[in-house]
C-alpha positions as CSV (number, residue, x, y, z in Angstrom):
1,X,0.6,-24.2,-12.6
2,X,2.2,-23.2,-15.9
3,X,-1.6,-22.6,-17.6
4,X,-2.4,-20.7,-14.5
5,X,0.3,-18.1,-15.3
6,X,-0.5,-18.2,-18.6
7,X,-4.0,-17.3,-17.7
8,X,-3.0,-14.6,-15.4
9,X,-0.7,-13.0,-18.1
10,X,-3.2,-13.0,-20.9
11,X,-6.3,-11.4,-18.6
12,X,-3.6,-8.2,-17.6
13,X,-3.4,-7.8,-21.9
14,X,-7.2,-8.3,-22.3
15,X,-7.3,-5.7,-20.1
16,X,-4.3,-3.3,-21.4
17,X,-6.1,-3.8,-24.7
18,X,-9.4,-2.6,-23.6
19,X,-8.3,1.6,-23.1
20,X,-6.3,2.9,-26.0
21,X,-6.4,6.6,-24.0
22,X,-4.7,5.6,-20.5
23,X,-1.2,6.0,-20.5
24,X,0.7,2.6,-20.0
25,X,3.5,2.3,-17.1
26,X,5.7,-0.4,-16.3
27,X,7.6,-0.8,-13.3
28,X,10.5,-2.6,-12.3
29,X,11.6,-2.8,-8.4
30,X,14.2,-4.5,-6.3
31,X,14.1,-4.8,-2.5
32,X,16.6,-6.2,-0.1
33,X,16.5,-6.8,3.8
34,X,18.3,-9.0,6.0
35,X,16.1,-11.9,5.4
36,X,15.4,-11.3,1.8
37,X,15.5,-10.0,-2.5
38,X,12.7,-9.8,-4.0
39,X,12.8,-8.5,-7.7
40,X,9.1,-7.4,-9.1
41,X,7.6,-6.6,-12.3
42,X,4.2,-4.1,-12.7
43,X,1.9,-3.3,-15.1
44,X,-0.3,-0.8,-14.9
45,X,-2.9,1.3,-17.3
46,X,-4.0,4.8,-16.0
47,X,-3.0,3.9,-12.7
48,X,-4.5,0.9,-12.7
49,X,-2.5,-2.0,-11.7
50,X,-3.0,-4.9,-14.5
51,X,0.0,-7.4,-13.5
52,X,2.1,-7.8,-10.7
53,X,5.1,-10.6,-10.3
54,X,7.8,-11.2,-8.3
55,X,10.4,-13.3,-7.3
56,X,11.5,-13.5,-3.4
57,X,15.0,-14.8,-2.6
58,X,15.5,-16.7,0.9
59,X,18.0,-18.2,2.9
60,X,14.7,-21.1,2.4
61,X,14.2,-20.8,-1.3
62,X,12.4,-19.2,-3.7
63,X,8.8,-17.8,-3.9
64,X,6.8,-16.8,-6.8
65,X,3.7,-14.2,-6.8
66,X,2.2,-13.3,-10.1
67,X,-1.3,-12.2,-10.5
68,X,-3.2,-10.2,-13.0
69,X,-6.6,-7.4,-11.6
70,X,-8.8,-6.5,-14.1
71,X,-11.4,-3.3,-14.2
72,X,-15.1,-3.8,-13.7
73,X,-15.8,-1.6,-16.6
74,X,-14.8,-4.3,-18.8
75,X,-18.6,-5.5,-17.6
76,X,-19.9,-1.6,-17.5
77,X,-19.4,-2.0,-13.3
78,X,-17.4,-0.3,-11.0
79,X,-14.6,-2.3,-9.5
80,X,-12.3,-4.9,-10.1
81,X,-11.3,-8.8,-9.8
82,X,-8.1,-9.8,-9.8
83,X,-6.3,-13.4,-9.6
84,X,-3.0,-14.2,-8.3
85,X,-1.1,-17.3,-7.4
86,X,1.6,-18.2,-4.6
87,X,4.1,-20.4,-5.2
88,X,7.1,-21.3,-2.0
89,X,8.8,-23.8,-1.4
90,X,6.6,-25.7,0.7
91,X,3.1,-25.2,-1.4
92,X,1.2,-23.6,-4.1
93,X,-1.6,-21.4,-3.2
94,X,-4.2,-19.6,-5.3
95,X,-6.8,-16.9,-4.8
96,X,-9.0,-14.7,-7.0
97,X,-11.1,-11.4,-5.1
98,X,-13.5,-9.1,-6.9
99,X,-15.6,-6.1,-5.8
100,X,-17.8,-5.3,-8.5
101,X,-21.0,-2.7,-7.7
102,X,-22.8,-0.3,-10.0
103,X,-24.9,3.0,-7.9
104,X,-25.6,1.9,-4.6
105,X,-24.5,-1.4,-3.9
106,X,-21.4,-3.2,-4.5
107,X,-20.6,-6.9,-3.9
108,X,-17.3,-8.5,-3.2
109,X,-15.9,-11.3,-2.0
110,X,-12.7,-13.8,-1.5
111,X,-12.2,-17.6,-2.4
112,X,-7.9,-18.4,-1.2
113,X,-6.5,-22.0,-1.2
114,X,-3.3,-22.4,0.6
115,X,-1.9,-23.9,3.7
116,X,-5.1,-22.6,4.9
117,X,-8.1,-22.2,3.0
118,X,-10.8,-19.5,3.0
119,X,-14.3,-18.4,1.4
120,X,-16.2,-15.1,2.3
121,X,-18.1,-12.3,0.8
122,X,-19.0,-8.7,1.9
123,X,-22.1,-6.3,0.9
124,X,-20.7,-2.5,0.7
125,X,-23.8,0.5,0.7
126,X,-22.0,3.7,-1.3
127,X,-24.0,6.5,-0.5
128,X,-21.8,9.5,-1.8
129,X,-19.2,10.3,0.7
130,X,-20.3,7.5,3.1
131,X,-19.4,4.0,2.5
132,X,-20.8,0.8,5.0
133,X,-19.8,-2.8,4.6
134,X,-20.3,-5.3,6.1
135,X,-19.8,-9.4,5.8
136,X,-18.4,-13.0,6.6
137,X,-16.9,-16.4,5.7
138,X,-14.8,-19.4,6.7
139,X,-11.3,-19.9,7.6
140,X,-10.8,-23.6,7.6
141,X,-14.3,-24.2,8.1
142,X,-14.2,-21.7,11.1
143,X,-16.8,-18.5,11.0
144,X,-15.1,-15.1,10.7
145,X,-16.9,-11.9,10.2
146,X,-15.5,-8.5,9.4
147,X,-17.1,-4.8,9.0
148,X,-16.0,-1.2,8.0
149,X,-17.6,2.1,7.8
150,X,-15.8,5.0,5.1
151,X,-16.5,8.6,5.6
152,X,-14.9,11.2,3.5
153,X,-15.2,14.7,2.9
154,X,-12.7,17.7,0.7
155,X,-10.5,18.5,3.8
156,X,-11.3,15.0,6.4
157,X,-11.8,11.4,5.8
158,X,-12.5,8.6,8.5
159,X,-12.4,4.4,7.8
160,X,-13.1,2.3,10.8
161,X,-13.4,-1.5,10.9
162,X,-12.4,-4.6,12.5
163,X,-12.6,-8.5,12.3
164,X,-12.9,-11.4,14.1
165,X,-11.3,-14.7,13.0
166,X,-11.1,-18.2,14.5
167,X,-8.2,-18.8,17.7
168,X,-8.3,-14.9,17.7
169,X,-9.1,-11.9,20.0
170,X,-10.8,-9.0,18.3
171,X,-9.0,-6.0,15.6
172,X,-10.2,-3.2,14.8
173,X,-8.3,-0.2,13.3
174,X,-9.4,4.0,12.6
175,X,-7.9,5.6,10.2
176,X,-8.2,9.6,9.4
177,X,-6.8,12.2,7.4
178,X,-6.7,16.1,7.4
179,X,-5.6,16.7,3.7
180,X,-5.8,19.5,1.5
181,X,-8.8,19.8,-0.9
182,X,-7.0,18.8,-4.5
183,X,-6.5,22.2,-5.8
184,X,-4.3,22.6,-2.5
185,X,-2.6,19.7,-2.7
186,X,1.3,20.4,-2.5
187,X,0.5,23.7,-1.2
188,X,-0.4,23.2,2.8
189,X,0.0,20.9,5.4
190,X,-1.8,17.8,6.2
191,X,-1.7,14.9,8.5
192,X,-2.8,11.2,9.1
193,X,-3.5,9.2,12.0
194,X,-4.2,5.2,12.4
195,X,-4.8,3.2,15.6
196,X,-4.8,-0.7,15.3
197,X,-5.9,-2.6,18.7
198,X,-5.0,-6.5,18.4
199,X,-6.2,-7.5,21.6
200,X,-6.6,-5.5,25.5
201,X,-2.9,-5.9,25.6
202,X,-1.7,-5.1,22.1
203,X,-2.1,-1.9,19.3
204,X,-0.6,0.7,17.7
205,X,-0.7,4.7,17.5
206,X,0.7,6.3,14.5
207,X,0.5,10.3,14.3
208,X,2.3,12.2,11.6
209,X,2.0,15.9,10.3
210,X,3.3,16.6,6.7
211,X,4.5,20.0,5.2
212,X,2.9,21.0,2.2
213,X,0.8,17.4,2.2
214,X,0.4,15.7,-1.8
215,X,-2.4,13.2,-0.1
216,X,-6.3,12.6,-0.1
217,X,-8.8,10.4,1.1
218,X,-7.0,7.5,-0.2
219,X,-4.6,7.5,3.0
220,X,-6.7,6.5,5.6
221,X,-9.3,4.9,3.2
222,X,-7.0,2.3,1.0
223,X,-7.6,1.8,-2.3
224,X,-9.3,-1.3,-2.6
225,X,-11.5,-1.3,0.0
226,X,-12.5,-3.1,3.1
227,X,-10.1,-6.4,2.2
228,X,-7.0,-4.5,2.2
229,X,-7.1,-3.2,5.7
230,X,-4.6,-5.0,8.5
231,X,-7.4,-7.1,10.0
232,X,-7.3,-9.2,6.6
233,X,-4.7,-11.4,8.4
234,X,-8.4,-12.9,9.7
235,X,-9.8,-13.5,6.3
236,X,-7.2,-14.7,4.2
237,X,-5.4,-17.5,3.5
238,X,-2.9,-16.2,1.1
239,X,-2.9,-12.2,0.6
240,X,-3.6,-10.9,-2.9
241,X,-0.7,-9.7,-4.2
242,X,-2.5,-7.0,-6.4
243,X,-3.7,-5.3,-3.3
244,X,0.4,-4.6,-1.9
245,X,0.9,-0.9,-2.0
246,X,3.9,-0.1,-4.1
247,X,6.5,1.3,-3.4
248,X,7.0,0.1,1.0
249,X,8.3,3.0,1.6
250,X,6.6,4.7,4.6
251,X,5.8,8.3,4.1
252,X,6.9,7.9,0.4
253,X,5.7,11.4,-1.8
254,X,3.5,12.6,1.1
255,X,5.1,15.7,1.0
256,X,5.7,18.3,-1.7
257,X,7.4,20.7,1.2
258,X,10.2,20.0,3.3
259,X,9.3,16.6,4.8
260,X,7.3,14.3,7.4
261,X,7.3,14.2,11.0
262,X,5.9,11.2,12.6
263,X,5.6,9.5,15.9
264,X,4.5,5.7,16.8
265,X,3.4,4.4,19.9
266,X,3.6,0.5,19.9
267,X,2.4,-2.0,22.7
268,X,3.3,-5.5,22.7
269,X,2.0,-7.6,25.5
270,X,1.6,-4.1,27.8
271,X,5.7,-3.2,26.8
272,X,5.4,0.1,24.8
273,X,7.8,1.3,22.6
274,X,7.9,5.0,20.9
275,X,9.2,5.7,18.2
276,X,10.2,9.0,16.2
277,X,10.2,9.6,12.5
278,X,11.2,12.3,10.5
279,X,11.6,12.8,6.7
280,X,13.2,16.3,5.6
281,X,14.0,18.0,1.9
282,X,17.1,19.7,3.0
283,X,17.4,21.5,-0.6
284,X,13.5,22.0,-1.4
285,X,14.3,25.4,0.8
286,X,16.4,26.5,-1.9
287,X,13.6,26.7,-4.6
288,X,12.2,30.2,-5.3
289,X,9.2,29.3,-4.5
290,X,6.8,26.6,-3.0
291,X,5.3,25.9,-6.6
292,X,8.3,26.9,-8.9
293,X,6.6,27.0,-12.6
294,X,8.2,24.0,-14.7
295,X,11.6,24.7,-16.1
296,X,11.1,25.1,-20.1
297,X,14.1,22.2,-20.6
298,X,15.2,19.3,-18.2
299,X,16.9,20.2,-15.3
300,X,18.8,17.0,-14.0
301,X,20.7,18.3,-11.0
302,X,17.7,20.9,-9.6
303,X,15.4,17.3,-9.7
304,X,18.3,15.9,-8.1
305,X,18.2,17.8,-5.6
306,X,14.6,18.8,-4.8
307,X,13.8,14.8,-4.7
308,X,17.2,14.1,-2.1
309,X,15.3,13.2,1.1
310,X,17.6,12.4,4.4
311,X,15.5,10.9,7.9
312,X,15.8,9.0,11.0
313,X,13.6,7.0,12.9
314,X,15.1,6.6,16.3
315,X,13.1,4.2,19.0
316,X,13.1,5.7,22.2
317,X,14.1,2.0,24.2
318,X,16.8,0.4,24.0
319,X,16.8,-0.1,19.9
320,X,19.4,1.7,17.9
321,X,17.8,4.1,14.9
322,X,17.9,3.7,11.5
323,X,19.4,6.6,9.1
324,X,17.2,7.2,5.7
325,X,18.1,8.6,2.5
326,X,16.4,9.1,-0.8
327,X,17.3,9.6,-4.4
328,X,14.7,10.6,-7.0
329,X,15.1,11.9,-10.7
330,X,12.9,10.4,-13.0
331,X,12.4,7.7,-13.7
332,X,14.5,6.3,-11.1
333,X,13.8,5.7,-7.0
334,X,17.0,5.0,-4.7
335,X,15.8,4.1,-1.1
336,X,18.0,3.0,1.7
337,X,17.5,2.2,5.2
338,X,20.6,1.2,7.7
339,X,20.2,0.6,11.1
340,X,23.4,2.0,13.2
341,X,23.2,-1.8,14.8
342,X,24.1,-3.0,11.8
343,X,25.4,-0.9,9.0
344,X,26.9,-4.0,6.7
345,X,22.9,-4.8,5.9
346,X,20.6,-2.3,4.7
347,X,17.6,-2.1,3.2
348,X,17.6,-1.0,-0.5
349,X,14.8,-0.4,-3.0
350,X,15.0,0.8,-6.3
351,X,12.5,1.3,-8.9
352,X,12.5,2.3,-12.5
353,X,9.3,3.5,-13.9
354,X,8.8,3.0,-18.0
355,X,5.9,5.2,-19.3
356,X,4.1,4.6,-22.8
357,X,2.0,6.8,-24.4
């Protein structure tokens, strides 16, 4: 297991080696919840994630994730590969995925060996602002297939797919955005929607509108394709750690205005639940203007307090709500959940981003 990391570590500086232009970030990141710590280490090259590890604390034990993607232009191909192990305290599990395409076609496919095992491959048709895909494998020697369709255009973008794994019912999921176009971004309002259906009895509505919107396509599309949307819990085995969106934080930077306002509606076995969520900037109104031009020296209290975000998510049942807060001044993130049930455990993150020229 030791050679493994090894490997992992020295593809992420092959691949830091191979772009002297892109600017080099690391990140470090701490999450607690009631059940667990995890401390993680990132690096990433032009916003490209090289190298990811962690270390998850549990009332169990430890777990260790590392793994290392590297770009297909290494090869002169669009894409990536990446390869990641999982060790807990009841196995060791590895995995590698790549999607790797040049023009019209890209290929990718999946080979995970943990508690359970599984083997597929997809074919995905680019075709400018359309994207099909389209493939299958094995879970434990068990068929599953699995399809997605991509649509994007400057101000709309659409992904639709769905699997269907062994012991399971069907999922499918939408996904769509209304964003600015990019020379808008941070200036009007957008909004996301995504429905998940896990059986007749079971799926998820999530609607939210966001004031002066900083998102694209990227929302609704993911951004490493058909294998990181939610019905991968019917072709994997392990997870790959590269494809975790960093930071968790729901609604994180998706508004350059004064906030989000979203709303959930969950069904569980025909029991629905909504829920509210809302994200404000109380002291963004204070700024002279939407786009204030950039202050000729640091200013570390008017960052202070343009970045200090305060929310609540408040289930409409029998649940108590949570209070939100967050704390941003570069290069630090402070983010803290606490549920009024219990006020003793929150959750924290923090992050601390190191840039290199």
């Amino acid at each position: 297991m030791r050679r493994l990391f090894v490997v992992i570590g020295a593809a992420a500086s092959v691949a830091c080696a191979g772009d002297s232009v892109a600017q080099t970030a690391a990140e470090f990141e701490l999450e607690r919840d009631p059940e667990a710590t995890t401390s993680r280490l990132e690096l990433a090259r032009g916003g490209f994630y090289l190298l990811r590890a962690e270390r998850q604390d549990t009332p169990n034990g430890e777990t260790h994730r590392v793994g290392a993607k590297l770009p297909g232009s290494l090869v002169g191909l669009d894409g990536y590969a990446s390869l990641f192990l999982e060790d807990d305290p009841a196995s060791t599990g590895v995995g590698t995925n790549f999607e790797l395409g040049k023009g019209l076609w890209v290929v990718g496919g999946s080979l995970e060996r943990a508690e359970a095992d599984f083997s597929g491959a997809y074919v995905k048709m680019r075709a400018g602002d359309l994207e099909i895909s389209g493939g299958g494998g094995a879970r434990d020697g068990r068929a599953v297939w699995h399809g997605a369709a991509y649509l994007k255009t400057e101000r709309f973008s659409l992904a639709t797919g769905g699997s269907l794994g062994p012991d399971e019912s069907a999922y499918s999921h939408v996904a769509a955005t209304w964003h600015p176009a990019p020379d808008a971004r941070g200036r009007t309002p957008g909004a996301w929607m995504t429905l998940e259906r896990d059986g007749p009895r079971d799926y998820a509505l999530e609607i939210a509108l966001a004031h002066d919107a900083t998102f694209g396509h990227l929302t609704s599309w993911g951004a490493y394709g058909m294998d990181q949307w939610p019905h991968e819990k019917r072709i994997e085995a392990l997870g790959d750690v590269m494809r975790y969106f960093r930071p968790s934080i729901r609604n994180h930077e998706r508004s350059a205005g004064l906030g989000v306002l979203a709303a959930e509606w969950d069904v569980d076995g025909g029991e629905g639940t909504l829920t509210l969520d809302a994200r404000y900037y109380p002291f963004r109104l204070l700024r002279a203007s939407p786009s204030p031009p950039a202050p000729p020296r640091r200013d570390l209290l008017a960052e202070l307090l343009n970045d200090a975000m305060v929310g609540w998510i408040e289930p409409m049942g029998d649940e108590a709500g949570t209070l939100l807060a967050e704390l941003r001044l570069d290069p630090v993130v402070l983010y803290v959940e606490v549920p009024r049930s219990n006020r003793s455990d929150p959750y924290v993150f923090v992050q601390y981003v190191l840039r290199a020229p």
